[in-house]
MARLOTOR-550130 format. One record per residue: x, y, z negated of N, C-alpha, C, O in turn; residue in three letters. Coordinates in steps of 0.1 Angstrom, whole numbers, plus 5000, padded with zeros to 4 digits. Layout:
XYZXYZXYZXYZALA...
//
This chain:
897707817680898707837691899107977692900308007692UNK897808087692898508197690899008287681899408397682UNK898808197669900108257657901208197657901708207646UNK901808127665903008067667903308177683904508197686UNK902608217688903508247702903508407695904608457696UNK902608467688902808587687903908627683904308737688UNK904708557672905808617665906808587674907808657673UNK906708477684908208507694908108587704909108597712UNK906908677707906708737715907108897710907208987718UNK907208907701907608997687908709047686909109167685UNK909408887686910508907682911908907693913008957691UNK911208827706911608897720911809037721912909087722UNK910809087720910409227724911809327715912609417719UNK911709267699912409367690914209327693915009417689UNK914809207700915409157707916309227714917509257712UNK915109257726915309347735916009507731917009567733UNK914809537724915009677718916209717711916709827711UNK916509597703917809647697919009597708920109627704UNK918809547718920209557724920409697732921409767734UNK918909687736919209847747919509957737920410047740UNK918709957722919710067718920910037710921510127703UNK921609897712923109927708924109967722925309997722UNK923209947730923809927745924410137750925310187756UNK923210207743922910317741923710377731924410477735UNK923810347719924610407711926410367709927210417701UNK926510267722928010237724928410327739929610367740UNK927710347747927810397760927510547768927910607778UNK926010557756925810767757926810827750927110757741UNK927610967753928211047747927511167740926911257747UNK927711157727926911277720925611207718925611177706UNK924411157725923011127720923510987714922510937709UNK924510907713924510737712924610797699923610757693UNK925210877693925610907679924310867672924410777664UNK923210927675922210977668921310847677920110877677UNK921610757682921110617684921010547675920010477671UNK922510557671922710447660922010407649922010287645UNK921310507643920510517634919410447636918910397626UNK918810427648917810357651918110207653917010147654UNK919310117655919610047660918709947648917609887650UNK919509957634918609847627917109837627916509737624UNK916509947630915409947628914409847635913309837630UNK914609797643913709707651913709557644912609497641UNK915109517640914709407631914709447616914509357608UNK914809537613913709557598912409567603912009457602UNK911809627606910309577615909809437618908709387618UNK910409397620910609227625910509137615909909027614UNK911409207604911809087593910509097586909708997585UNK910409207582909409257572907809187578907109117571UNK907509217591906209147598906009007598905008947594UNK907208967603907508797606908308687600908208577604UNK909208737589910108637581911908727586912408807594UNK912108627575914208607577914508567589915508607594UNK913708467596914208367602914108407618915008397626UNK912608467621912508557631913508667631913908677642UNK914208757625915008827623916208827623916908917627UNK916708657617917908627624918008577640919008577647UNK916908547642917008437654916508587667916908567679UNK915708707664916808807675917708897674918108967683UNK918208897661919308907661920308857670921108927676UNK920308717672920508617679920808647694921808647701UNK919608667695919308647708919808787717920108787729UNK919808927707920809097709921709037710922409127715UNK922408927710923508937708924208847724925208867731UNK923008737722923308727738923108807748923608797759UNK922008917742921609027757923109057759923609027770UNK923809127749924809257748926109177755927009247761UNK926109027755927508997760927108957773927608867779UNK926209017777925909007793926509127799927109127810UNK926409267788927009347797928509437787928709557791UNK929109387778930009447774930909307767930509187771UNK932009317760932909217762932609147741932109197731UNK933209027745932308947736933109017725932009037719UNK934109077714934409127705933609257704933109267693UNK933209367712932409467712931109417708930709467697UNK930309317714928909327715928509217702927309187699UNK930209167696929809107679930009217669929809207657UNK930409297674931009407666929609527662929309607653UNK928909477675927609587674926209507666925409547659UNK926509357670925509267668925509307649924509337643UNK926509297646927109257631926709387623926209407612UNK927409517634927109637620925409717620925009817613UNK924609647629923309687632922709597624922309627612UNK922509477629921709347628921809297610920909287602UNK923309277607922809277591922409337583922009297572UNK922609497588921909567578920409577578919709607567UNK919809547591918409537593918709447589919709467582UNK918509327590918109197581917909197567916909147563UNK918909247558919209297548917709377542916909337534UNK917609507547916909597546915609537549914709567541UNK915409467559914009397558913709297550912609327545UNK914009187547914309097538914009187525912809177521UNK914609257518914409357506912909377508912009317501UNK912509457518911309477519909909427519908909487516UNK910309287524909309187528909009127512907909087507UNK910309137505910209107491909309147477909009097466UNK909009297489908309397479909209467466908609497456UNK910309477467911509557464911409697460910709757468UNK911909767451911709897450913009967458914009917461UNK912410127461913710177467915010157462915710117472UNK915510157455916910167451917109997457917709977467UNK916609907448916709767449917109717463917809617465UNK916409797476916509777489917909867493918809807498UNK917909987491919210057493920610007490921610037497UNK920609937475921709927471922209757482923209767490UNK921409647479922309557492922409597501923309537507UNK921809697508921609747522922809777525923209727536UNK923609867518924709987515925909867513926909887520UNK925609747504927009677502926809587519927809547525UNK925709567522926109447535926709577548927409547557UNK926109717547926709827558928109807557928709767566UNK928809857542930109867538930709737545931309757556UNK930709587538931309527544931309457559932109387563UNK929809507566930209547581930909607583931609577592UNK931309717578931909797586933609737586934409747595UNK933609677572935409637568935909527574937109497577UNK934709447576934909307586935409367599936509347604UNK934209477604934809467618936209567618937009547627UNK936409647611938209627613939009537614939809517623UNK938809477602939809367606939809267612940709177611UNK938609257621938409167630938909207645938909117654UNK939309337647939509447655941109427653941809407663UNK941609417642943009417637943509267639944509247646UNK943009187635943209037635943309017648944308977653UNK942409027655941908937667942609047684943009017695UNK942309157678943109237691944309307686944809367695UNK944809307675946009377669945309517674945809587683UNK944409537668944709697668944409757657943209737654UNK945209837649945309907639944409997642944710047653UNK942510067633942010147639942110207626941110267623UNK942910207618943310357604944310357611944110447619UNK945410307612946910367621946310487629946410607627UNK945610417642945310467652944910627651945510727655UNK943310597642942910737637944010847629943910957633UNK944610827623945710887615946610947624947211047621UNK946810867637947710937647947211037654947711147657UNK946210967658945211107666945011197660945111297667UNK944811227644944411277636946111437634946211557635UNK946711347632947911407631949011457644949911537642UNK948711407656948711477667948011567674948511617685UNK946911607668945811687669945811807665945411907670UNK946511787653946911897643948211947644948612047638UNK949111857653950411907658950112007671950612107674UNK949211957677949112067692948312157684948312267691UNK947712167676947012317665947712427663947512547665UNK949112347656950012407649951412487661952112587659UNK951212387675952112427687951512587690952212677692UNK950312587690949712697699949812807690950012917695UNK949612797678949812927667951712917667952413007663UNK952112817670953812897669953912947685954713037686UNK953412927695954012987709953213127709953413217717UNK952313147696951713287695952413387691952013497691UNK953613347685954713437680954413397659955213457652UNK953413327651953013347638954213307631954713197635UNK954813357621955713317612956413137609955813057601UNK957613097617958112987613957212947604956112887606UNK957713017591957812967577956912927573956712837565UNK955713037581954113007575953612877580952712797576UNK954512867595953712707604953812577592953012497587UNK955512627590955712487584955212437570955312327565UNK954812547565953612557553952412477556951812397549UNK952112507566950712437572951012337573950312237569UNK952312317583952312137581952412087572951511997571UNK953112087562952912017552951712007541951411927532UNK951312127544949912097537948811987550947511997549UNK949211937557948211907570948711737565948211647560UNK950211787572950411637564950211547551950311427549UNK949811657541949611557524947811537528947111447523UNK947411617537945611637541946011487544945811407535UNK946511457557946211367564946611207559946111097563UNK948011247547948011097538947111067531946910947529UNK946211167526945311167514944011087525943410987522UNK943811157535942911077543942810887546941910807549UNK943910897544944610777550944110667539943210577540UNK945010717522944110677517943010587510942910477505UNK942310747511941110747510940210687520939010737520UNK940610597528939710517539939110437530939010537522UNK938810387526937710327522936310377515935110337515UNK936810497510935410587502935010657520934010637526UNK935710697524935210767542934310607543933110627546UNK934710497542933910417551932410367541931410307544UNK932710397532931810397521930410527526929310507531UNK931210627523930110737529929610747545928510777550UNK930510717550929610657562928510537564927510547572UNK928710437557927810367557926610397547925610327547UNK926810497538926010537529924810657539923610657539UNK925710747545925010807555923210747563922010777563UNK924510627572923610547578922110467571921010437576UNK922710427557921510347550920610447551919610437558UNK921010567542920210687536919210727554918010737555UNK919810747561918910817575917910687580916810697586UNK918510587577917710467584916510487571915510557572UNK916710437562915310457550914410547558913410507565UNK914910677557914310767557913210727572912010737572UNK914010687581913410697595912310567592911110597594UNK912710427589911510397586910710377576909910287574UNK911010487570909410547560908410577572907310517576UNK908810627575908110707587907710627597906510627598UNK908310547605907910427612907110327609906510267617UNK907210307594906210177586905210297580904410237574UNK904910437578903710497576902710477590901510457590UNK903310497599902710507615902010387619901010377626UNK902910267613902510137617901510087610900909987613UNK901210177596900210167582900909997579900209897579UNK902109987577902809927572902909937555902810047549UNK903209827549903709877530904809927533905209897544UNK905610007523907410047524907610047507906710037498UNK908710047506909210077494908810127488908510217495UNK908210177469908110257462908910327464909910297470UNK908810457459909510567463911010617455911210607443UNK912010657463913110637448912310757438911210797439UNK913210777431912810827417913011007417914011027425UNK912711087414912311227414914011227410914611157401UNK914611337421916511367420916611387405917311317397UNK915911477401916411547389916111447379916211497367UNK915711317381916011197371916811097372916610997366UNK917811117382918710997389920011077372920311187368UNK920410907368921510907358922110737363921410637365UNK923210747365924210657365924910567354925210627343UNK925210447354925910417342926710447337927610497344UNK927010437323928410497322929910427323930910447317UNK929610347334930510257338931610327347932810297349UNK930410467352931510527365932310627355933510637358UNK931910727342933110727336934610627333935810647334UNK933710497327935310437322936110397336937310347334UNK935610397347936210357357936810517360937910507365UNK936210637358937210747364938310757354939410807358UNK938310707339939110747328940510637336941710667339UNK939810507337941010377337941710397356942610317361UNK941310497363941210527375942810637376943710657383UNK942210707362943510847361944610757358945710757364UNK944310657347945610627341946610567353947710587358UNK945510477357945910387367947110507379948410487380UNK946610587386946910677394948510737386949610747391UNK948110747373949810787365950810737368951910767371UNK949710587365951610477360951410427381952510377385UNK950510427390950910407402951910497409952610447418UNK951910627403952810767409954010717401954710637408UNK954410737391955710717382956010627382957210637378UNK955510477384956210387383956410257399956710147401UNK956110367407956310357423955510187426956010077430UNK954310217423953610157425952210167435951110197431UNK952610147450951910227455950610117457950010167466UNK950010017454948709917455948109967447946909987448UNK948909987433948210037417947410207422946310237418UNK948010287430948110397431946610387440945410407436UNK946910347451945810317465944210277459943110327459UNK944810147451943110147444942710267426941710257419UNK943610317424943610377418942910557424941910617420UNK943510587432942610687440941610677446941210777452UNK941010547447939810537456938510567445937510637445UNK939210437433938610467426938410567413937610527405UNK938910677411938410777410938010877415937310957409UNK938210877427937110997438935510917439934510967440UNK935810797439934210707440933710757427932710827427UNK934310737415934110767400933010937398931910967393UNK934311017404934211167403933611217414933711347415UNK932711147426931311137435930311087428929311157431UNK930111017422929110937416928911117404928011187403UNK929811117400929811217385929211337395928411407388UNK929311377405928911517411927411487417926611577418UNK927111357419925711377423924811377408923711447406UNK925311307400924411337384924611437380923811487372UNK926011527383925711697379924811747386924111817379UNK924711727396924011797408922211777401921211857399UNK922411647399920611577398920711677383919611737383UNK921311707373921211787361921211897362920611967353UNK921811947370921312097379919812127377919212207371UNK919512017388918212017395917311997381916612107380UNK917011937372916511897361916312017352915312047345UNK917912107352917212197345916512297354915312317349UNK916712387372916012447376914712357374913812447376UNK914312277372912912237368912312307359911312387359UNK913112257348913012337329912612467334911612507328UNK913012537341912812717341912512717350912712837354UNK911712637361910712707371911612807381911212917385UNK913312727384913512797397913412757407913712647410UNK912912887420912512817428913612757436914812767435UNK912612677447913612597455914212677464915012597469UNK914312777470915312827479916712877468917812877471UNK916312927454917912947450918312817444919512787444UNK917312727440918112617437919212517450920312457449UNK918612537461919512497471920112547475921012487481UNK920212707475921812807472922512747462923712727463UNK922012727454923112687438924012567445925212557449UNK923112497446923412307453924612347464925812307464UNK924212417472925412437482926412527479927412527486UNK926312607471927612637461928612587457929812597460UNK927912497449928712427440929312307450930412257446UNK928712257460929212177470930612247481931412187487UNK930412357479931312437490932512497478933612537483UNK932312497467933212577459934212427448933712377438UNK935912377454936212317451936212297433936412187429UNK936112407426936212407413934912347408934612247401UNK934212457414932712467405932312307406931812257396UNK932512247419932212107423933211997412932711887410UNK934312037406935011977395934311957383934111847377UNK933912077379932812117366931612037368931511947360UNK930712047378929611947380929811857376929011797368UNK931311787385931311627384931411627374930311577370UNK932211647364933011617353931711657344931511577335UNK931111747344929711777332929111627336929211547328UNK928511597347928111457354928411317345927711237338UNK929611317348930011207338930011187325929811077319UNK930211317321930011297304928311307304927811297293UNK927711317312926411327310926111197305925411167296UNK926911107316926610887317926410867303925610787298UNK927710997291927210927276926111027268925110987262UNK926411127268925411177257923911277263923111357257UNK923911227275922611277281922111387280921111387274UNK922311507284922111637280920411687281919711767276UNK920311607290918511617294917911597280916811647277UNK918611517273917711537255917211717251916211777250UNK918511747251918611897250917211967251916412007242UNK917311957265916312057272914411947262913411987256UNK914711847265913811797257913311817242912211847237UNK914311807237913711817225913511977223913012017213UNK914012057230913912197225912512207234912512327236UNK911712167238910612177245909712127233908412117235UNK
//
């Protein structure tokens, strides 16, 4: 009897917890931000202790807490981008999964939370939330640009800025889907991290560990996708094809991110080689992250790395 009441008593509890902190990270200003992060966590704890099933089923039941006190599109909207990714993430885990293996579905069910609930946002209430942002975005930067012209600064130079504000803010536009990519990539990466920590406390199992940076290499698939990405972006510009163009630039900045974190990880591989320490290696790292060029060279050394591996090098000359 009481291994049957325990786990609903469990999973009540975890229930609970994740409604008060979606309830928390939709309604604090400034601390909800840094809520969010916590929200899946209660049912990855759950899943992992008690099954899929317990985990869907308070998921479930967060979901009736939340439409008690916020309106039933919000509190599916919170249910969905919290709760699947914990499920996901726990489920992986309960599997006995290695890090990456749990990260990577984690990251695809975050992503298309987050794409569902736009368009479920767009569909069901007509509201455009890339329109929306792009306006705010661009009206924001008009009252910027008002207050440096009532300052007396050069016409010529404003309208310079605008137009460089405005190609900023098409390119934003977009580029919405890699922003919604790295945000949910954000979120995976901070949730991991938080429950490493939470399942060491609980002397819980967790994932093996991912793999030492300075050995992370990518397929070389994100080259041929940056090469077929450029062409694509050519004949999308010149031959006024703006759908060819749209997935054409997403997918080469995804291509040529992927290429900058394996430069970065080959960085780091060689500061190994030569024993530099870690405070200038993380000056270098934030260099080359802050310096638009040098961050080109990375990527682009990155990708050709996908084929001829340069880490041989340093190897066999050892």
């Amino acid at each position: 009897m009481n291994s049957k009441v325990a786990p609903l008593i469990e999973s009540g509890l975890m229930a609970a917890i994740t409604a008060i902190l979606g309830m928390a990270a939709t309604y604090l200003p400034v601390v909800g931000l840094l809520v969010e992060f916590f929200c899946p966590l209660p049912i990855v704890v759950l899943t992992v202790r008690q099954g899929f099933k317990y985990g869907a089923a308070a998921s479930l039941v967060s979901l009736l807490m939340l439409l008690m006190f916020m309106g039933p599109i919000l509190a599916v909207r919170i249910t969905m981008m919290f709760s699947l990714c914990g499920l996901m993430f726990g489920y992986c885990l309960r599997r006995g999964f290695s890090a990456v293996k749990c990260l990577i579905p984690t990251l695809i069910m975050a992503f298309a939370a987050q794409v569902i609930s736009i368009l479920m946002m767009t569909i069901i209430l007509g509201v455009n939330v890339i329109d929306d942002e792009v306006n705010l975005m661009r009206e924001s930067f008009a009252q910027a640009l008002q207050i440096y012209e009532n300052a007396g600064i050069d016409p010529a130079t404003i309208g310079y800025a605008q137009d460089q504000v405005e190609a900023l803010i098409q390119l934003i536009a977009i580029l919405t889907p890699i922003i919604l990519f790295l945000t949910a990539l954000v979120n995976v990466v901070v949730n991991y991290l938080i429950a490493k920590i939470i399942f060491r406390k609980l002397n819980m199992k967790f994932a093996e560990p991912l793999p030492s940076f300075a050995q992370w290499r990518f397929s070389r698939a994100f080259l041929y996708l940056a090469a077929f990405s450029a062409l694509g972006l050519y004949w999308g510009e010149t031959r006024a094809l703006p759908a060819l163009y749209f997935v054409a630039m997403n997918g080469l900045f995804f291509a040529v991110l992927i290429g900058l974190v394996q430069g970065i990880s080959l960085l780091s591989f060689i500061a190994d080689r030569y024993n530099i320490s870690t405070f200038v290696r993380r000056m270098i790292f934030v260099i080359v992250i802050l310096n638009f060029m040098l961050a080109q060279i990375v990527a682009f050394t990155g990708l050709f790395d996908m084929i001829f591996d340069y880490r041989k090098y340093f190897r066999d000359k050892t």
